[in-house]
C-alpha positions in Angstrom: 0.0 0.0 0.0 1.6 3.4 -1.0 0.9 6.9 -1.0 2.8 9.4 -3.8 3.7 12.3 -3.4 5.1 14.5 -6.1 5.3 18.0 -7.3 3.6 19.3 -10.2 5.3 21.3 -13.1 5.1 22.1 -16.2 7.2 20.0 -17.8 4.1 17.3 -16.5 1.0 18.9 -18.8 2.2 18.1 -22.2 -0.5 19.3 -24.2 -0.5 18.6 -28.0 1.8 20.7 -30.6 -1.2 23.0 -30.9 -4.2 23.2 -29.1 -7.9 25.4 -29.1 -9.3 25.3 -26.1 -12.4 27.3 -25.9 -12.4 29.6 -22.7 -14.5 32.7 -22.1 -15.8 32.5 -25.5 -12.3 33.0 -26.8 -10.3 31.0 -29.0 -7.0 30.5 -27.1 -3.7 28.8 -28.3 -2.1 26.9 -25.3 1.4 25.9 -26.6 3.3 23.3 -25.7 4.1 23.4 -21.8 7.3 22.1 -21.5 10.8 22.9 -19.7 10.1 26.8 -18.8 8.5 27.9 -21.5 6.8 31.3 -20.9 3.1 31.4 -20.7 1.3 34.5 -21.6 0.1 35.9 -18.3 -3.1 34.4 -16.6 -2.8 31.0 -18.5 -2.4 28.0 -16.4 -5.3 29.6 -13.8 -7.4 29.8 -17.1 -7.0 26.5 -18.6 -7.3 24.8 -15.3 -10.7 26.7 -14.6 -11.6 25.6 -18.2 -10.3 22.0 -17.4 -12.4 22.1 -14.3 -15.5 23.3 -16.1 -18.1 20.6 -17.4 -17.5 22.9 -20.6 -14.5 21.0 -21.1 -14.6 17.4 -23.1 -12.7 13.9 -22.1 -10.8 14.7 -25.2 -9.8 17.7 -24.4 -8.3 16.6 -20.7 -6.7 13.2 -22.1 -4.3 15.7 -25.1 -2.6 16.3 -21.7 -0.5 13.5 -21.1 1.2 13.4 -17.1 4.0 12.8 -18.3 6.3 12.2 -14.7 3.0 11.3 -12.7 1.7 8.3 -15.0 5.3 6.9 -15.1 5.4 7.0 -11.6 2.0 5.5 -10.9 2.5 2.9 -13.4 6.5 1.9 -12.1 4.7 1.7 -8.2 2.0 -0.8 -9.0 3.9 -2.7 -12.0 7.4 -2.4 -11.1 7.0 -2.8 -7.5 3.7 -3.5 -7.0 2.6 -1.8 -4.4 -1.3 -0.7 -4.9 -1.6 3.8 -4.6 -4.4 4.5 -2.4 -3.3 8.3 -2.2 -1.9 10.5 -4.5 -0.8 14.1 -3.1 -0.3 16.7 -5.6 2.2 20.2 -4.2 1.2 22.8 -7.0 2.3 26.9 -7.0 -0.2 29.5 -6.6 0.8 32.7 -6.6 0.2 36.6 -5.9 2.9 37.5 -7.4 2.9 38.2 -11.5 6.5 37.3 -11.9 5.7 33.5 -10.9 1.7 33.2 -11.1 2.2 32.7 -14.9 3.3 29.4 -14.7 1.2 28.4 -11.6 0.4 24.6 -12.0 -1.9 24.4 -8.5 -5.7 25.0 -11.1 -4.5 22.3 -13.1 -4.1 20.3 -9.7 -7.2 20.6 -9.1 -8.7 20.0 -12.6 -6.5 16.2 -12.1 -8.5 15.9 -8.6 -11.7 16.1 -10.1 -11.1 14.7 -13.3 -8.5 11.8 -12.8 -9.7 8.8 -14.5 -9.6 11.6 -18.0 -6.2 12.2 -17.3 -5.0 8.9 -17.1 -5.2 7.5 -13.6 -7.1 4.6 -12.1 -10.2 5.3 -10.3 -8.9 3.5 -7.1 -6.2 6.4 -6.3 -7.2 9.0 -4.8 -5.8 12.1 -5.1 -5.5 15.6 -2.8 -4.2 18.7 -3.5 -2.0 21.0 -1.8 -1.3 24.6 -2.8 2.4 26.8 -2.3 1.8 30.6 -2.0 5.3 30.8 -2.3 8.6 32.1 -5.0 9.2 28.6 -5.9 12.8 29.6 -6.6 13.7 29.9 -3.3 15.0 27.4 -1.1 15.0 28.9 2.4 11.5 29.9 1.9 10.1 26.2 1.0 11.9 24.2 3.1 10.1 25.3 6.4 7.0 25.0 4.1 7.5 21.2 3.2 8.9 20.2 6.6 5.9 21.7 8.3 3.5 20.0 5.7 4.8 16.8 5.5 5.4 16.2 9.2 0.9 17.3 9.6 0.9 15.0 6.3 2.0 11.9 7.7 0.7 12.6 11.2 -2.8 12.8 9.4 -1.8 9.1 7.4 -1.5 7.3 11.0 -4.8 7.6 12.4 -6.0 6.6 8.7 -6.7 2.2 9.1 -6.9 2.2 5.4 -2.9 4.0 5.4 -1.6 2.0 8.6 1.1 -0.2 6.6 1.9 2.5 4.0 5.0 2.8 2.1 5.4 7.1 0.9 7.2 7.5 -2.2 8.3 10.8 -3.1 8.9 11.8 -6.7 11.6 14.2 -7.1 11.2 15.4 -10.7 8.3 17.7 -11.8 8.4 21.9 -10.3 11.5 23.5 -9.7 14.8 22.3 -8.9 14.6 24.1 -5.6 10.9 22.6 -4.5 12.2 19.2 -5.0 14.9 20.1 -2.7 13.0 21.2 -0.4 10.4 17.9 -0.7 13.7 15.6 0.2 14.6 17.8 2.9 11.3 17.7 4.0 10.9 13.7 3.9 14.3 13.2 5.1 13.0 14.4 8.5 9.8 11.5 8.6 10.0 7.8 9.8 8.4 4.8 8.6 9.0 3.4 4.6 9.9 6.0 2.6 11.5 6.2 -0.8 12.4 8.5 -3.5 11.9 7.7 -7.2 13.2 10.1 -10.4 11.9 10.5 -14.0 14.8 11.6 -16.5 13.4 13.4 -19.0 13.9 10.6 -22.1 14.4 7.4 -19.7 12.9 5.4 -17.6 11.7 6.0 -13.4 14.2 4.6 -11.4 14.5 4.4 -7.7 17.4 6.8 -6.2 18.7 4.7 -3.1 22.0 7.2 -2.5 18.8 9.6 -1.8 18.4 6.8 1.1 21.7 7.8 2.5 20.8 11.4 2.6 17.8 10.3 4.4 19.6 7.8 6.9 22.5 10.5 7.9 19.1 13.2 8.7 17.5 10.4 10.7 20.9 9.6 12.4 21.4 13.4 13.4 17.8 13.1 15.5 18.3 9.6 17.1 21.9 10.8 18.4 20.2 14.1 19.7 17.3 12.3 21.3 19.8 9.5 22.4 21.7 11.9 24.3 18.7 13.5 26.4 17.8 9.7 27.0 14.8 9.4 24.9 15.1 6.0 23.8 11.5 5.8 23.0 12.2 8.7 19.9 15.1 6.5 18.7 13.3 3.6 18.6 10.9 5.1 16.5 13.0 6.6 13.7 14.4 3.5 12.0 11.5 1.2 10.7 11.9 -1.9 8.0 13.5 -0.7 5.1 16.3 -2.4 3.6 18.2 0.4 2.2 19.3 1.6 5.5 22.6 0.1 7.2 22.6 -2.4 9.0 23.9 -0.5 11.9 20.2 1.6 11.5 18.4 -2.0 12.9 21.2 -2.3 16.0 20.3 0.9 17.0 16.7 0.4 17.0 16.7 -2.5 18.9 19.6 -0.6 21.8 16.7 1.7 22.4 14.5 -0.7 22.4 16.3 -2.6 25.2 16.7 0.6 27.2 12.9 1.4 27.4 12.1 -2.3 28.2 14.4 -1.9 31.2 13.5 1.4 32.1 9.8 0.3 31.8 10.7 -2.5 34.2 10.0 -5.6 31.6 13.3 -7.7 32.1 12.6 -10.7 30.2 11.6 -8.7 27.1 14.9 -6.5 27.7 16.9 -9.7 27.9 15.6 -11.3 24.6 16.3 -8.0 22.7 20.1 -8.6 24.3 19.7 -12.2 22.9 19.0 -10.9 19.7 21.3 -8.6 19.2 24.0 -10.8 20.6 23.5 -13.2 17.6 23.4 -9.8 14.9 27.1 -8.2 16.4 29.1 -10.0 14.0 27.5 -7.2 11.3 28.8 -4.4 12.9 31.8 -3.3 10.0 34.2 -1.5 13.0 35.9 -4.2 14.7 36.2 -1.8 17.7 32.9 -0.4 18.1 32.3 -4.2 17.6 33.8 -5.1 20.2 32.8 -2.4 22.5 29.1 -3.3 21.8 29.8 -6.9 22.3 31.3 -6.1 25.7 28.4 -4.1 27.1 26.1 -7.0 25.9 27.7 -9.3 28.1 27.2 -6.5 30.7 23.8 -6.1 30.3 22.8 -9.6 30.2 25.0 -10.2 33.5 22.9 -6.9 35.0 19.4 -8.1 33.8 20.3 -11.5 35.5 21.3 -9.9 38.9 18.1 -7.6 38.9 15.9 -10.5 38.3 17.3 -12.9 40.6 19.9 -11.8 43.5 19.5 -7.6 43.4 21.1 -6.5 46.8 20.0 -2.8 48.6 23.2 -1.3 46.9 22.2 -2.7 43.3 18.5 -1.6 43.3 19.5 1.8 44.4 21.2 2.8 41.7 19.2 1.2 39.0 16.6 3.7 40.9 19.3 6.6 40.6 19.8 5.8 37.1 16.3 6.1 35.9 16.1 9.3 38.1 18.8 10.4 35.3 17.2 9.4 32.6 13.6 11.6 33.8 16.0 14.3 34.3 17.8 14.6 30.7 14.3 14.0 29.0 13.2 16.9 31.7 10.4 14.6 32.7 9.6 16.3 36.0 6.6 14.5 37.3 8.8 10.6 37.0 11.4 11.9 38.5 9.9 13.5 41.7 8.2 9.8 42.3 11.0 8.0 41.7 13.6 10.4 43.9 11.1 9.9 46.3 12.0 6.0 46.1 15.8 6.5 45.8 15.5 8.7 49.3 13.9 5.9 51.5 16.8 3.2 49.4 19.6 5.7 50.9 19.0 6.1 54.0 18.0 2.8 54.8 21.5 2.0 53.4 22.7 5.3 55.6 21.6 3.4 58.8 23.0 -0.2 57.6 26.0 1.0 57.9 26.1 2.2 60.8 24.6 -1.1 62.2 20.8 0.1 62.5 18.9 -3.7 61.9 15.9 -4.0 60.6 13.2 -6.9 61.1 13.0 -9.9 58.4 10.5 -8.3 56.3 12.3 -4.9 56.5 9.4 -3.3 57.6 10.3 -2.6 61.2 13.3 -1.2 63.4 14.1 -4.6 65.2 12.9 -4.0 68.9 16.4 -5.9 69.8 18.5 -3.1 68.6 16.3 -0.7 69.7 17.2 -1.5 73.5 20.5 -1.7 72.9 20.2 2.5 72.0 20.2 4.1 75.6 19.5 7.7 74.6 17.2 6.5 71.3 14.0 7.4 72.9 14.5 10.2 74.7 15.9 11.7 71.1 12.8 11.1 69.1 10.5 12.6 72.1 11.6 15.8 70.8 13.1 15.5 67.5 12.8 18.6 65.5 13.3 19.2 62.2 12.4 21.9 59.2 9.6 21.3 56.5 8.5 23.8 54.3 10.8 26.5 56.2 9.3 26.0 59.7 10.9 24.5 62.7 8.6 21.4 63.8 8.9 19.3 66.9 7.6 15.7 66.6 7.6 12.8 68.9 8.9 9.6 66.3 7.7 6.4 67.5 9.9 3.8 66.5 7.5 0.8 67.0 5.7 2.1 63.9 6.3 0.9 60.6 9.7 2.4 59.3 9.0 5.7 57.1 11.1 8.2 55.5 10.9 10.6 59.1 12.1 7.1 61.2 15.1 6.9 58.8 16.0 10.3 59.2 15.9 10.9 62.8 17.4 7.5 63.3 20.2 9.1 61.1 20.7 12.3 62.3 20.8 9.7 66.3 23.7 8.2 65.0 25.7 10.8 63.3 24.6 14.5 64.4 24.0 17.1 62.4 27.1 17.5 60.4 26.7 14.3 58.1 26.7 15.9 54.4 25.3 12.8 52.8 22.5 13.0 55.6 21.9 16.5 55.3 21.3 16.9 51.2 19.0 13.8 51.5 17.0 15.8 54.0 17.6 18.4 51.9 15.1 16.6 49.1 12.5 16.9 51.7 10.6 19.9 49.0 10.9 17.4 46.0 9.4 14.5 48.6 6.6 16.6 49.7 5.9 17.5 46.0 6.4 13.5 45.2 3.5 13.1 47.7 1.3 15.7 45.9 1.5 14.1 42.5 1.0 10.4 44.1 -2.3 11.9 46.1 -3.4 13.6 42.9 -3.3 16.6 44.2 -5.5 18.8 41.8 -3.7 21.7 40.4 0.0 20.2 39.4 0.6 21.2 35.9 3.8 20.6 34.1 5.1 24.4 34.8 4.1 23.9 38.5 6.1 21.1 38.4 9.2 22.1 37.6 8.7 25.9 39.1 8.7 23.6 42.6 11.8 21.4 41.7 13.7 24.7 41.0 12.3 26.1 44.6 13.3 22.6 46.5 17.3 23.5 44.5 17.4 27.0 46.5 16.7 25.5 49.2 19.5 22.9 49.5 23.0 23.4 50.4 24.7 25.7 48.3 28.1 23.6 47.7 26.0 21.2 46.1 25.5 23.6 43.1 28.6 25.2 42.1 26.0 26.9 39.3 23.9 30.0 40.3 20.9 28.4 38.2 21.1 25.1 38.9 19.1 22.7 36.5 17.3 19.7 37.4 20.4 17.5 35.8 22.8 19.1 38.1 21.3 16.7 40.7 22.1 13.5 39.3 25.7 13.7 40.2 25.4 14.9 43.3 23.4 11.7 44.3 25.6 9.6 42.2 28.2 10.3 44.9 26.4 9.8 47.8 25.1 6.2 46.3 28.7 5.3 45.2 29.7 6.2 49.7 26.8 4.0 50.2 28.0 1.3 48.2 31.5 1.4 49.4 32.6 3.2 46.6 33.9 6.6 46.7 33.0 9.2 43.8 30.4 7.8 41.3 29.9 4.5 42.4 32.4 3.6 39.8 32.0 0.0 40.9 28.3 -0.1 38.7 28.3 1.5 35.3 24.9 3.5 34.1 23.5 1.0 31.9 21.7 4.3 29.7 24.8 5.9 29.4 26.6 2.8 28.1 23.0 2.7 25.4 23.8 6.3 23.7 27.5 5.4 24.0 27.2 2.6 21.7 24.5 4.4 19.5 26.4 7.2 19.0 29.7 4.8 17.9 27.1 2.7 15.8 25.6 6.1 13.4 28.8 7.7 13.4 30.4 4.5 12.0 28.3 4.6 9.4 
């Protein structure tokens, strides 16, 4: 199933050597229209309002012979064979005099109403669409078709009779500079897409080096989404399509792995490693090979871990690294849930170590060690801490089932108040409460609000923490990576466990720029 899209020009409505057409009541001679001839002014919009007219015979529409768009209809479903549902024709309508002579958009028309007397089968259908534009110049077009095209296509997926559809541009008829601007255009959509040229004495053929062009534009966006972390837009941009390098499918299938972990769905993450396990022989660079075939092994050994024997330290920082990924896609609202999570991971690490126990289940402070603390309870009687910029007293009962506030005070019991891990995880305590908000549904959280809040809980925390006087919601990320890399036994970024979503846009980015 296929949908073509192609420019119309003149060089497309050959008309006989000669022809009489009768419009107005006037005998008018439309020459030949081919190359650039010059049309006496007002032409094309009066023979396409005479070819739209019922004044006009099937004769009369069939002396003009398509001659790029039935070549390209007839090489789609013969050649290739691939049925046209849709046929979109780009024609020029102008205001100004200079170009309007040679305006091809009323004949456009005239083929939309009229198409089975102008050569095409009644099963395509066929749309119109109209440039106000100098179709000379480039800079002017191309915002025109990328804007178009991208509504275009967005319009062909919720179509069910266009859901497997294959577009096929023609890059022949109009101006040198609207066909440009079409492949510059296309370049920029996903899916099945190819380009097809009509020499002006030979035959349609397919231009696959146009593929190229198309793959390195497609490659530019999956390395920019890559790098903020969204996977789910790189996944997206390559589809089936054979021209494209092999390298195009690896990458697909490294995003896809990444948003099957970060979704939580191990066993489809690990068949995707499987897969492409048994495709890294067809990477060409044996060191990006080898580098891709390395962090395989990694994963799979990571995948295993998580699904069968994750420890505390291991489960925090496959939290910490998601919270990285929701902060380079600037997805505010996952990110405050899951640093929410990551808190209550650290400090129950925090006290661990400094030999707090907990019961079986881990849902209690065991009452054992509790005794063993001589000055515990008279500590929690009249703990105090800050929320929301106000001193608070609050008597923590230790017997309840262990909370954030238990963690924290048991914390602070054991080290005082000069423990800088300690004290920036309190300092999250504006991000918690706006965790809390967005789990309770609290009406009135918008997007802005959001991240308006996150920037507030920033001023609030420690200043060393952000060397910048604007911090961003990234900035965070390595500050926790250090505290989870103490907590692990590992000083600085818990070099001991690699960021699984950094190591994905590492290898994607070697894999497109390979090619």
């Amino acid at each position: 199933m296929a949908i073509l899209v192609v420019n119309l020009g003149l060089r497309d409505l050959k008309a006989s050597q000669s022809m009489c057409l009768m419009i107005n009541g006037k005998n008018t001679d439309i020459p030949k229209t081919e190359g650039n001839t010059s049309l006496p002014s007002g032409t094309m919009q009066l023979l396409g309002d005479f070819l739209k007219s019922e004044q006009a015979t099937v004769e009369q529409r069939k002396k003009f012979y398509l001659s790029i768009i039935l070549p390209y209809v007839d090489y789609v479903e013969n050649e290739i064979h691939e049925e046209i549902k849709l046929l979109v024709l780009f024609g020029t309508q102008q205001t100004d005099a200079v170009y309007a002579v040679n305006d091809t958009y009323p004949v456009a028309e005239a083929i939309a109403k009229y198409k089975v007397d102008f050569g095409l089968p009644t099963h395509i259908r066929v749309q119109t669409e109209q440039i106000n534009l100098n179709p000379t110049n480039l800079d002017s077009l191309l915002p025109f078709y990328e804007k178009r095209l991208a509504e275009k296509a967005a319009s062909w997926t919720t179509r069910s009779d266009l859901t497997s559809k294959h577009i096929i541009f023609g890059l022949t008829g109009g101006t040198q500079q609207m066909n440009e601007a079409m492949l510059l255009g296309a370049a920029q959509l996903t899916g099945n897409i190819s380009f097809l040229h009509k020499p002006e004495n030979g035959p349609v053929r397919k231009l696959e080096f146009m593929q190229r062009i198309r793959f390195r534009a497609l490659s530019d966006k999956a390395l920019g989404a890559s790098e903020h972390s969204s996977f789910q837009m790189v996944q997206e941009l390559f589809t089936e399509d054979t021209l494209y390098p092999t390298e195009a499918y690896l990458v697909r299938d490294l995003a896809a792995y990444a948003v099957e972990r970060m979704n939580g769905n191990l066993t489809e993450s690990k068949k995707i490693l499987q897969s492409l396990q048994g495709r890294q022989n067809q990477i060409h660079d044996s060191r990006v090979r080898s580098k891709v075939s390395n962090s395989l092994d990694n994963w799979l050994t990571d995948l295993y871990q998580l699904q069968h024997d994750i420890t505390e330290t291991r489960r925090l920082f496959e939290t910490l690294f998601q919270v990285g990924v929701f902060a380079r896609q600037k997805s505010y609202i996952a990110m405050a849930v899951l640093l929410g999570s990551f808190r209550e991971q650290a400090l129950r690490r925090f006290v661990v170590q400094r030999g707090v126990v907990f019961t079986k289940d881990g849902k209690y402070i065991d009452n054992k060690w509790v005794r063993e603390q001589l000055n515990l309870q008279e500590y929690l009687q009249t703990y105090s801490f800050v929320q929301e910029g106000q001193q608070k007293k609050l008597e923590v009962r230790v017997d309840r089932e262990v909370n954030q506030l238990i963690l924290t005070a048991i914390g602070r019991y054991l080290t005082g108040d000069g423990n800088a891990d300690l004290a920036t995880l309190q300092a999250l305590d504006p991000l918690i409460k706006l965790r809390n908000d967005i789990v309770h549904r609290v009406q009135g959280i918008s997007r802005d609000a959001v991240q308006e809040r996150l920037q507030a809980g920033f001023r609030d925390m420690p200043q060393h923490l952000f060397p910048s006087n604007t911090p961003e919601v990234e900035d965070l990320f390595p500050v926790l990576m250090d505290i989870a890399g103490r907590l692990s036994g590992n000083e600085g970024n818990g070099n001991a466990i690699s960021n699984p979503y950094d190591e994905v846009h590492a290898c994607i980015q070697d894999l497109l720029q390979d090619t």
